[in-house]
Every structure is written in C-alpha cells, then in structure tokens.
C-alpha positions as CSV (number, residue, x, y, z in Angstrom):
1,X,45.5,11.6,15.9
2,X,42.1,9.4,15.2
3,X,42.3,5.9,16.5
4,X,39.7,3.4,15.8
5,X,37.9,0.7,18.2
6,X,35.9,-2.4,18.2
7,X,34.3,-3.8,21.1
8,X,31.5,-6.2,22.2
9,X,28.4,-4.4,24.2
10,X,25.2,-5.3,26.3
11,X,22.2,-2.9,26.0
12,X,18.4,-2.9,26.3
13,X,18.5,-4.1,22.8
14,X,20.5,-7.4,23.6
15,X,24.5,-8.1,23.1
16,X,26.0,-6.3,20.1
17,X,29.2,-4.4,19.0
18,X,30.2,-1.1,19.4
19,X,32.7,0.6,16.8
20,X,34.3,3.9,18.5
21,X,36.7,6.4,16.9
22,X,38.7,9.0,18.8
23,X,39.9,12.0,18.0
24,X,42.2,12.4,21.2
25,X,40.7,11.6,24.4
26,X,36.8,11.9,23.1
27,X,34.6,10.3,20.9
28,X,33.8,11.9,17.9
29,X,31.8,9.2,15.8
30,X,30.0,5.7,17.5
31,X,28.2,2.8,16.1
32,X,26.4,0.1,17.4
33,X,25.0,-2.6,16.1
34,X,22.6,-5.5,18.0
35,X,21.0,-8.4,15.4
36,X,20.3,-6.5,12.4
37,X,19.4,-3.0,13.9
38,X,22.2,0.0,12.9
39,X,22.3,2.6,15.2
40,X,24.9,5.7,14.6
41,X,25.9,8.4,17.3
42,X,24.0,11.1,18.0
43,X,24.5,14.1,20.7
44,X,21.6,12.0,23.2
45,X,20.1,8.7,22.9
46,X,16.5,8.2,21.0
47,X,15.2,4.9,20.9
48,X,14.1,5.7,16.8
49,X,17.4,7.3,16.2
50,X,20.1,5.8,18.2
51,X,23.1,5.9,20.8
52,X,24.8,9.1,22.3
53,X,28.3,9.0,22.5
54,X,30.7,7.6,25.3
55,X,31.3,10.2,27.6
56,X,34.3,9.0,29.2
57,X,37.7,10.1,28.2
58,X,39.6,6.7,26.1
59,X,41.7,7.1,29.0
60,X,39.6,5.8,31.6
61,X,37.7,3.1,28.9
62,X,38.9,-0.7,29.3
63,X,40.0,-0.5,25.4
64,X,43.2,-2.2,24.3
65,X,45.1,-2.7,21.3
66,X,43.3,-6.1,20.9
67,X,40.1,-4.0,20.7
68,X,42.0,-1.4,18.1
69,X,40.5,-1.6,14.6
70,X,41.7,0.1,11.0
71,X,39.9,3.4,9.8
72,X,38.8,0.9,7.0
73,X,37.0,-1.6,9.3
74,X,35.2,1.7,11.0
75,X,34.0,3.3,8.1
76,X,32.5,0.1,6.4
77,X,30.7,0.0,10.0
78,X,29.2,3.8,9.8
79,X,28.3,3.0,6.0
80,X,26.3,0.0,7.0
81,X,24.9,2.2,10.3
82,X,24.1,5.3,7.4
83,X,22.8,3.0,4.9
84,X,20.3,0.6,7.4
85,X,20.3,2.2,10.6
86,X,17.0,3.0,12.3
C-alpha cells in the first residue's frame, strides 16, 4: 500500500519541502521544492536535474502521521515538479 508524505528539508539550495511516496518500506517517487526551483526524483542527484531518492527504509525515517499527506496533495506536487522543474 502507497502512503504519501510531506516534510520540511535543508539542502545546498536553502530550506524547502520534500513530498515522499512509499510503496512499502522504499521510495518510489520524491519531490523537492526550495523557493521557486522543482526538482523530481531521479536514480542519483544532478544539480540540472534534481534529487535521488531517500535511501532509507520509512521505517527508520522520523516521518509521522502529522507529516502524512493525501495522494491528491502528492500528485499536485509532482505536477508542479514535471511542469517547472529544472
């Protein structure tokens, strides 16, 4: 079963948000966003193309259901990520 998180994150680009879904214990899709720069998940980093995804198990991430976010709120996150991402 998919489950869907928000949470707030601190890169080399500044603070930001990070949307994560889970199929299980792994990622399968990630977002980030810091000021107006989109960034979707891709298999490694690039600064031009964007974040890899979290490779820790959900069990061991400090997510909780205050952090837990629709399918919804996801996907209009990966449409704004597709649609302006760098």
């Amino acid at each position: 079963m998919k489950k869907y998180y928000k949470r707030d994150a601190e890169s080399d680009l500044g603070f930001g948000t990070v949307y994560l879904e889970f199929d299980g214990e792994w990622a399968t899709r990630q977002v980030e966003k810091y000021g107006e720069r989109w960034f979707c998940s891709n298999v490694e980093y690039h600064e031009d193309i964007g974040p890899a995804l979290v490779d820790q198990p959900l069990s061991v991430l400090e997510l909780s259901i205050e952090n837990e976010i629709s399918l919804f709120e996801f996907e209009e996150a990966w449409e704004q990520a597709i649609r302006y991402g760098n």
